[in-house]
N, C-alpha and C positions, 0 to 999 in steps of 0.2 A: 377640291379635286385638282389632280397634276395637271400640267398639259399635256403630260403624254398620257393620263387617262383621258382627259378628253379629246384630245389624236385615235385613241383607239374607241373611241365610244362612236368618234363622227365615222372613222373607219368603216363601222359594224352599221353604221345608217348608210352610209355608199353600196358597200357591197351587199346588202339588204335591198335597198332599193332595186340597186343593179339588176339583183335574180329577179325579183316579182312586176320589175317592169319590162326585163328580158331587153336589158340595155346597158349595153359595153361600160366598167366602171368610169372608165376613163371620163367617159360621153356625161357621166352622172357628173361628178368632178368640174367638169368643164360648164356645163350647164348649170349649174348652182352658183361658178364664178362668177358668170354671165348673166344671170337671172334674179341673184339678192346680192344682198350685200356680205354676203356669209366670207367671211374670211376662212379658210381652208391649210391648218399647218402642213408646212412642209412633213411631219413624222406622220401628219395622216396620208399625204400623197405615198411615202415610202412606204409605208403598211399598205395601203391597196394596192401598190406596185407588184411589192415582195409578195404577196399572196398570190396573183397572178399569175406571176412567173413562176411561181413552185406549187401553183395550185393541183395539177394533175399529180405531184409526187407526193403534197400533205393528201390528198382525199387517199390515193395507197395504202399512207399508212395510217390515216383514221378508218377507211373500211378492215384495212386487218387487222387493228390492235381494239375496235371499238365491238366486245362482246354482244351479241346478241341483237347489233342494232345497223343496217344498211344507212349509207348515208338517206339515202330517199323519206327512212323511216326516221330521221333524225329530224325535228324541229328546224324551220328553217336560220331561226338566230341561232340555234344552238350551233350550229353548223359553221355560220359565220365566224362567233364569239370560236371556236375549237380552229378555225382555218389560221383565224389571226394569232389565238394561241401557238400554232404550230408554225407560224411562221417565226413568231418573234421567237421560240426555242428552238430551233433549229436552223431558222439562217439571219438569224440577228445575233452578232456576238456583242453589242451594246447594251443590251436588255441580260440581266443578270437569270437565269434557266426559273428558278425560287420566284422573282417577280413577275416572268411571262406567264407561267400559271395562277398566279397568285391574282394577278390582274384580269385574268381570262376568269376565274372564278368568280369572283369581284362582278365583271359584267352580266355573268347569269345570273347574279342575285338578285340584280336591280332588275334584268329585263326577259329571264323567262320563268319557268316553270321550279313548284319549289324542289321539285328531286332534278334537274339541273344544274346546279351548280358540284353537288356529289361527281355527276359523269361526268362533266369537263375536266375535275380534280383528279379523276380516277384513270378518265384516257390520257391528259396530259402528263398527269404523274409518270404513266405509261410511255410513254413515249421518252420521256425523262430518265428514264430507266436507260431504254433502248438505243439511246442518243448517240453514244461511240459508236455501236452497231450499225446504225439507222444511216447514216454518214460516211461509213467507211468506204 
């Protein structure tokens, strides 16, 4: 596994944690520094950052472009594994648009559900589409 797969793996554990213990990611971050010996890359810090910061405008356009399915009603990983997708293709221009999904699918495979990785393919792709659009 890359290191930037496992930047985005520890990512999808921060901001997992974050919702279900209903604690700031940063505070999660900060406290795992402080509490194991867990070293923490810096592309994971920048993924839960970028998410953050463009979190209200990725859930926009994952509630409008994700058919038939309210964020609420989305799986809570799935949601993560699609946020961080959405970030890294749309405001990461380091991350090649073909590997942010490619990697985002990758993640549902190993850690949710087996028609999971389908929707994250389907919304990202979507979105990948949309992308000039989505930005302008």
């Amino acid at each position: 596994m890359s290191a930037r797969s496992k930047a985005r793996r520890r990512a999808l554990d921060i901001l997992f944690e974050s919702t279900q213990r209903e604690m700031p990611a940063l505070e999660v971050i900060r406290a795992r520094r402080e509490k194991t010996d867990m070293v923490i890359a810096d592309y994971t810090v920048d993924i839960v950052e970028g998410v953050l910061e463009h979190q209200e405008q990725i859930d926009e356009f994952l509630s409008t472009y994700s058919q038939g399915w309210t964020l609420d009603r989305m799986p809570a990983v799935d949601l993560m594994i699609l946020r961080i997708g959405s970030w890294e293709l749309l405001y990461n221009d380091d991350v090649p648009d073909g590997v942010a999904v490619s990697e985002a699918v990758e993640l549902a495979k190993v850690l949710s559900t087996d028609e999971s990785p389908k929707f994250v393919n389907g919304l990202l792709g979507r979105l990948q589409q949309l992308k000039p659009t989505l930005l302008a």
